[in-house]
C-alpha positions as CSV (number, residue, x, y, z in Angstrom):
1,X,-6.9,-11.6,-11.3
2,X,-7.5,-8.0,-9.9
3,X,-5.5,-7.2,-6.8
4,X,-6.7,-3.8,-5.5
5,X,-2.7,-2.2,-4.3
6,X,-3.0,0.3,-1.4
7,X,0.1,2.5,-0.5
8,X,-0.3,3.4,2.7
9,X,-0.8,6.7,4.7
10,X,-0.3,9.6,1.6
11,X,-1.9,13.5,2.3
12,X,-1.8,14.7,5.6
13,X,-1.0,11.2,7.2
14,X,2.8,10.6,6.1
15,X,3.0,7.4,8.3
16,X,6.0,7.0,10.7
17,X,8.9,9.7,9.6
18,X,12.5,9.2,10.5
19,X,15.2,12.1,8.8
20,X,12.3,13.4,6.9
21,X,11.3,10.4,4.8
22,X,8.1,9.7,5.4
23,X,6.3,6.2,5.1
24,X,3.9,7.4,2.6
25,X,5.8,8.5,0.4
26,X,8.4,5.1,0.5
27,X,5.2,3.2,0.5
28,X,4.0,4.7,-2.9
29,X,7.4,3.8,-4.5
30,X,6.8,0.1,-3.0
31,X,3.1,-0.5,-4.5
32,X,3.9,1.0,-8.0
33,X,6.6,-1.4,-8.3
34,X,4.7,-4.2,-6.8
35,X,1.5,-3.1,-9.1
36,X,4.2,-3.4,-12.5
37,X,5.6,-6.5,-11.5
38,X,2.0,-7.9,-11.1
39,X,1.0,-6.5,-14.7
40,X,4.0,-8.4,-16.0
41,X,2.7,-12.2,-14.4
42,X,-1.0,-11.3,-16.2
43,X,-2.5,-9.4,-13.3
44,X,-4.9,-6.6,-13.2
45,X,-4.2,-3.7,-11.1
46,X,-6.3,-1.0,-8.9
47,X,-4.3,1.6,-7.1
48,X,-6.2,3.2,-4.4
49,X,-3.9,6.5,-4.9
50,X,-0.9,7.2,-7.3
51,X,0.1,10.3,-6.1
52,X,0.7,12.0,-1.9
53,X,-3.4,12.6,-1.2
54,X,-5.3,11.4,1.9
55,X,-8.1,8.7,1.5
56,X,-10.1,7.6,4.3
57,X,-9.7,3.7,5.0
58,X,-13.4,3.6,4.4
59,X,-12.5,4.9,0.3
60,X,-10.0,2.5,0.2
61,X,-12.1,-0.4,0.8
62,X,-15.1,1.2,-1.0
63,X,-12.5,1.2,-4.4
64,X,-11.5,-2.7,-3.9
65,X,-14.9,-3.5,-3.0
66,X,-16.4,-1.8,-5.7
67,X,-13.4,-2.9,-8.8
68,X,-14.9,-6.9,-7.1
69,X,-11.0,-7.0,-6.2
70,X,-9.6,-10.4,-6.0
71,X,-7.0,-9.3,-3.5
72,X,-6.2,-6.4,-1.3
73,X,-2.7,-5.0,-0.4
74,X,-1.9,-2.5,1.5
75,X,1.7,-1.6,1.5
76,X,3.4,-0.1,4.8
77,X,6.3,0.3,6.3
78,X,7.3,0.7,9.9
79,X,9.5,2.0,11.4
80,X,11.7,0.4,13.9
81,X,14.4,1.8,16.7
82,X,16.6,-1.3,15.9
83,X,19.8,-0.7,14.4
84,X,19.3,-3.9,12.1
85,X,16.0,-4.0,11.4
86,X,14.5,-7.2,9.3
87,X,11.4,-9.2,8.3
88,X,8.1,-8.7,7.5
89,X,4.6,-8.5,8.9
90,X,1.5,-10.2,7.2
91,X,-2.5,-9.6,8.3
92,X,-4.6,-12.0,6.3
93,X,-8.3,-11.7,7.0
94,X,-10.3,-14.7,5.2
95,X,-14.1,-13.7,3.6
C-alpha cells in the first residue's frame, strides 16, 4: 500500500502558532513518525515535504495523485483556547 503523508502548513504558512511553536513544524515531527511506523506494518511511503518549505495544496495532491497513492494524510494540528484540550478530527472524502 502507498499512503501519500502530508505535514501540514511548512514555509511561509507555519499553521496556528501559540509560544512560538508553530503547527508546521509539530506537524512534520507527527507524519515522520506516522510515515516510520507505517514502513514497519509493510507500507510504502510518499512525503509531500520533509523539511519547513511551502507547497501549494494543488502540489500536494499533484504528488499523491501522481505516486497512484492508495491513501492520503494530511497531518494538522489545531489549536485550541481550551485549557484541556482532547480528541481528534477526521475528513474522509470517498472516490
Amino acid at each position: 500500500m502507498v499512503i501519500c503523508v502530508d505535514p501540514g502548513h511548512g514555509g511561509t504558512d507555519p499553521g496556528a502558532v501559540v509560544n512560538d511553536v508553530r503547527e508546521a513544524d509539530i506537524a512534520l515531527d507527527y507524519a515522520r513518525a506516522i510515515g516510520e511506523a507505517l514502513e514497519t506494518r509493510g507500507c510504502t511511503i510518499l512525503y509531500t515535504r520533509l523539511e519547513d518549505e511551502t507547497l501549494t495544496l494543488a502540489a500536494r495532491a499533484r504528488a499523491a495523485n501522481e505516486a497512484a497513492a492508495d491513501a492520503f494524510l494530511s497531518v494538522h494540528c489545531n489549536a485550541s483556547v481550551s485549557t484541556d484540550p482532547h480528541g481528534f478530527q477526521v475528513f474522509h472524502a470517498a472516490r
